[in-house]
C-alpha positions in Angstrom: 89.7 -55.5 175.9 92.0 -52.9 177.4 90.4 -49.1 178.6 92.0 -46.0 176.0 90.3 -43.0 175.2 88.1 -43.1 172.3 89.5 -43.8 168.7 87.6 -41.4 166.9 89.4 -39.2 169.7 92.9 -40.8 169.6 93.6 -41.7 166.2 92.5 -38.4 164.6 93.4 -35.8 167.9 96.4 -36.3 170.0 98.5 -37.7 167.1 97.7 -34.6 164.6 98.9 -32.0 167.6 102.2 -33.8 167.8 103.1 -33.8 164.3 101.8 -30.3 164.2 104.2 -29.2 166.9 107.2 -31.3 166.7 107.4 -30.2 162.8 107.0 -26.6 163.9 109.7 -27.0 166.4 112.0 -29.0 164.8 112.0 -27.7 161.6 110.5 -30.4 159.6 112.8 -32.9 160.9 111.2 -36.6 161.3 112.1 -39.7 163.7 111.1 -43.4 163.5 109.8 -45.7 166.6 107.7 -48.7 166.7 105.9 -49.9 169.9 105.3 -53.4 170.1 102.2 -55.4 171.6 101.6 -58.6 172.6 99.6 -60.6 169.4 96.1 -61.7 169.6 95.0 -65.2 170.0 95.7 -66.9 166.8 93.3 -70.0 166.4 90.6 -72.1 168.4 90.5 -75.9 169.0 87.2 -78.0 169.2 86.6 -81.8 169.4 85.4 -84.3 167.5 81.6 -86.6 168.8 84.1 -89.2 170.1 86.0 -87.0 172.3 89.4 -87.0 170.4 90.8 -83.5 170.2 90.2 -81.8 166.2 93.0 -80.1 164.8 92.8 -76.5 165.4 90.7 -74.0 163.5 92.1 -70.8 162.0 90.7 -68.0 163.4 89.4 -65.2 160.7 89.7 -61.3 161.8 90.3 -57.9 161.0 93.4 -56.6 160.5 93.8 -52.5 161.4 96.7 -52.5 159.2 94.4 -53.1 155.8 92.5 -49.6 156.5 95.3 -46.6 157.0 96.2 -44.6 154.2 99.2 -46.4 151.7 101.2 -45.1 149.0 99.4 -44.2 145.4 97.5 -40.9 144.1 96.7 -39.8 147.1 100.1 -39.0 148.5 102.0 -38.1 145.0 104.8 -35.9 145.3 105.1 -37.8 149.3 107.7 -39.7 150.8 106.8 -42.2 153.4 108.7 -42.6 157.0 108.2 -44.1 160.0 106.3 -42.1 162.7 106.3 -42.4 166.7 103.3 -41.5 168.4 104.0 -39.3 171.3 104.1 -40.3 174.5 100.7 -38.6 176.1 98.9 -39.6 179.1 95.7 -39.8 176.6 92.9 -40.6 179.5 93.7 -36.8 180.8 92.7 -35.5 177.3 89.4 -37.9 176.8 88.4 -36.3 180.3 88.5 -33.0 179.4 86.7 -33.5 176.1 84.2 -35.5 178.0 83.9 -32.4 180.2 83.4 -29.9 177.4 81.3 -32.6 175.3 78.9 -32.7 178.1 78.8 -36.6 178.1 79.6 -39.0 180.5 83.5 -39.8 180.6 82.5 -43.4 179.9 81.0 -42.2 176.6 84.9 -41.1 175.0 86.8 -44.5 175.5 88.1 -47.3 173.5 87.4 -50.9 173.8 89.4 -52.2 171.0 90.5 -55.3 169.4 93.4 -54.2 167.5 94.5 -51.0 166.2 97.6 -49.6 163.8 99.3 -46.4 163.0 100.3 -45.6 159.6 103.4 -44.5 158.4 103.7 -41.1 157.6 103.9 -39.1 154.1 105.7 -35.8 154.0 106.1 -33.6 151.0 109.1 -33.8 149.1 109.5 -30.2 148.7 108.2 -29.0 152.1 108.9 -30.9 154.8 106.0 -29.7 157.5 103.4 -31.0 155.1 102.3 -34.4 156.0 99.9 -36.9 156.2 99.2 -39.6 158.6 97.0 -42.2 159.5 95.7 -44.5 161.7 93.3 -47.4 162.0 91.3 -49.6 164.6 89.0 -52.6 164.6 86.7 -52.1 167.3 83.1 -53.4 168.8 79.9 -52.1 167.4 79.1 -50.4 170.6 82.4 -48.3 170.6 81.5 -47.4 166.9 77.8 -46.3 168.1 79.6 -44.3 171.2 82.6 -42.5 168.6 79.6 -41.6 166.1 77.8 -39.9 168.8 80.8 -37.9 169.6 80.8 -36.5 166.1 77.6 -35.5 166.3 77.8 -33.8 169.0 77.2 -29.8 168.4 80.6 -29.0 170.3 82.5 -31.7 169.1 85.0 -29.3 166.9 84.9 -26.5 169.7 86.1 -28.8 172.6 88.3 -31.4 170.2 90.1 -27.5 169.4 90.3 -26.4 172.9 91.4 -29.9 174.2 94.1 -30.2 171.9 95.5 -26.8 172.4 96.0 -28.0 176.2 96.9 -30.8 175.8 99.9 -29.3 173.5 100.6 -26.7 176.5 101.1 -29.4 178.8 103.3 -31.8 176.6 105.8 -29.4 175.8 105.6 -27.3 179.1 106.4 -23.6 178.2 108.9 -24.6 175.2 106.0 -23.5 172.8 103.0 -21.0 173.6 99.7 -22.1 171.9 97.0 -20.0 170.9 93.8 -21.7 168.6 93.4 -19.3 165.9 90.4 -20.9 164.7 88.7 -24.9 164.4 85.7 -25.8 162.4 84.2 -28.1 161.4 83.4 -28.7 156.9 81.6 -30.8 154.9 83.7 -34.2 154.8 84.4 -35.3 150.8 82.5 -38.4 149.8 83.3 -41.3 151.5 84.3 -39.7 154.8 82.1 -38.9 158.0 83.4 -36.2 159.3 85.8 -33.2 158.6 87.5 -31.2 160.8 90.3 -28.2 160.7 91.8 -26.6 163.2 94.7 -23.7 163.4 97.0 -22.9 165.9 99.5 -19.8 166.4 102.7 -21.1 167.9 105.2 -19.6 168.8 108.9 -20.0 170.2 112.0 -17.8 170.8 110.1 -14.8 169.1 109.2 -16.9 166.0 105.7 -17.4 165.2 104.4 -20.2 163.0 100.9 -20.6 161.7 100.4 -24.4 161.3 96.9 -26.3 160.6 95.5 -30.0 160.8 93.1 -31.2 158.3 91.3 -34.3 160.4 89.0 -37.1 158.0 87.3 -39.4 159.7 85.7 -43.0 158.6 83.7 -45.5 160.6 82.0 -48.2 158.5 81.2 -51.6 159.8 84.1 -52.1 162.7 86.7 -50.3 161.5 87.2 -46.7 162.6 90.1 -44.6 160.8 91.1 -41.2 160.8 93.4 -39.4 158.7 95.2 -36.0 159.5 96.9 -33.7 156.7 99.0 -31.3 158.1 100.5 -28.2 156.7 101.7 -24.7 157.6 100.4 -22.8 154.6 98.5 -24.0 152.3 95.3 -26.1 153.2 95.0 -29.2 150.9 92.7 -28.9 148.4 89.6 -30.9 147.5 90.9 -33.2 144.8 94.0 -34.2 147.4 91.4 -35.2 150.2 89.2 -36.4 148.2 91.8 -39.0 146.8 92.3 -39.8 150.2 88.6 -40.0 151.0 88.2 -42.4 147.9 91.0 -44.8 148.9 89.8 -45.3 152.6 86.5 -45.6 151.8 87.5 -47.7 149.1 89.4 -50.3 151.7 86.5 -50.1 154.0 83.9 -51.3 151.5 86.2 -54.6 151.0 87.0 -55.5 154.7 88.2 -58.9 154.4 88.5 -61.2 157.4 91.8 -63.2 157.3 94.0 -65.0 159.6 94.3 -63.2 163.0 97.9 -65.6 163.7 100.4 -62.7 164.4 98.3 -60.3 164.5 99.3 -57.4 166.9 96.9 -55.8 169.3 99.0 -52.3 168.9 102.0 -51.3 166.5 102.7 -49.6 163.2 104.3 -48.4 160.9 101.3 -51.1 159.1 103.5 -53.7 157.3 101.4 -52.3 153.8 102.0 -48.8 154.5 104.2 -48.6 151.4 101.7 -50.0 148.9 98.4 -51.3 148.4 97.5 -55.0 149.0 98.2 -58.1 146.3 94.9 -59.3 145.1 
C-alpha cells in the first residue's frame, strides 16, 4: 500500500481549504476533473488435490465509493457536480500537523486500500455553500493511528493553523489568510468528530468571511469525512444531522462485493447521484 498523509487528515483538511478558497476567489464558480488509478487486483486462483488449476475465485472487498455522502434529505435544495481535488503536495501539510500534534510524523499517514472523492453539492441559491465528501477503506492500524489524532487535545488548534498555511502557500500572495477562529463541537449522532474552522480572506481590498464545517466517521475500515462549507450562515443541526444519519447509516451496512474494477483512487463515486439499489 502506497505512503499519503493520514485520511482522517486528507479527506476532511486539505480538500475543505480548497473549496473554501477557490469559491471565495472565484465567485462560486465550479470545475470538474477526475484522476484515474490503476484498479486493484480483481480475483485469486487456487488448485484443485490433483494439481489441475480451479477456476478463479471472486475476490469480495470494500468499495470507498458506497460510504460518501449521495443525493437525498441531506442535500435538498443541492445540486451535485463534479469536483477536482487540488493539486497539494499533502506530505508537507501531515508534517507540520505532526509537528504541532506533537506525534511522530509516522503517526499522520495513510496506508490505504482504496479511497474515493464524492461529488460535490452546492446550493441552488447560493453558490459558495457546499458540501463534499470523501471516503477510504483502510487497515485497522491506520484507523487506530487517525482516531488517535482526533483525540488529540490540539488536534483542532494545529488542523486550523495547518490549513491556513497550507492555503498561503497554494495560492502564493493572491489571497491573504488570517484564522478567525477553529473549534472543535460536539459531533451529531453518528459522527466522531466535529470540527469548524473560519478564516478572513481577503483579495484586491475585498474581504470574505468563509467557514468549513468538518464531520468525521470511522467505523470498522472505512474512514469518511464530510465538509459543509458556507460563507454566512453555519448549517444547522437538523442539516448535519441528516448528513450524520446517512453516513452512519452506510457504515453500519458495509457490504463486501466484488473488488473487479475496483479503483485504488478516483471519484466523482459512480453513486454519488443516488443511493444504492437493494
Amino acid at each position: 500500500m502506497s505512503q499519503r498523509p493520514g485520511t482522517v487528515w486528507r479527506r476532511g483538511g486539505l480538500l475543505a481549504v480548497a473549496a473554501v478558497v477557490t469559491l471565495s476567489a472565484c465567485g462560486g464558480d465550479t470545475s470538474s476533473g477526475v484522476r484515474t488509478a490503476p484498479t486493484a487486483a480483481a480475483s485469486t486462483s487456487g488448485a484443485t488435490r490433483s494439481g489441475t488449476p480451479s477456476p478463479a475465485t471472486e475476490e469480495l472487498g470494500l468499495w470507498p465509493d458506497d460510504y460518501v455522502l449521495t443525493a437525498g434529505p441531506a442535500t435538498a435544495g443541492f445540486t451535485g457536480v463534479p469536483a477536482e481535488a487540488p493539486d497539494i503536495d499533502q506530505s508537507v501539510a501531515a508534517t507540520a500537523l505532526a509537528e504541532c500534534l506533537g506525534v511522530p510524523p509516522g503517526d499522520v499517514r495513510n496506508e490505504f486500500d482504496s479511497a474515493s472523492q464524492g461529488i460535490t453539492f452546492v446550493n441552488g441559491s447560493d453558490r459558495l455553500v457546499t458540501i463534499g465528501s470523501g471516503a477510504a477503506v483502510v487497515s485497522e492500524e491506520q484507523v487506530s493511528r487517525d482516531r488517535a489524532l482526533l483525540d488529540n487535545p490540539r488536534f483542532a488548534e494545529c488542523s486550523g493553523k495547518v490549513e491556513t498555511q497550507v492555503a498561503d502557500d497554494y495560492f502564493e500572495g493572491q489571497l491573504d489568510y488570517e484564522l478567525a477562529s477553529v473549534e472543535a463541537l460536539p459531533p451529531p449522532g453518528g459522527a466522531d468528530s466535529h470540527l469548524r474552522m473560519t478564516w478572513r480572506i481577503s483579495s484586491g481590498g475585498r474581504m470574505v468571511e468563509m467557514s468549513a464545517d468538518v464531520l468525521r466517521f470511522l467505523v470498522g475500515r472505512v474512514e469518511v469525512a464530510v465538509t459543509f462549507t458556507y460563507a454566512r450562515e453555519a448549517p444547522s443541526q437538523e442539516r448535519l444531522q441528516q448528513i450524520a444519519d446517512q453516513i452512519a447509516g452506510k457504515l453500519r451496512n458495509q457490504r463486501p462485493r466484488s473488488l473487479e474494477g475496483r479503483p485504488r483512487e478516483g471519484g466523482p463515486a459512480v453513486h454519488a447521484l443516488g443511493p444504492l439499489d437493494g
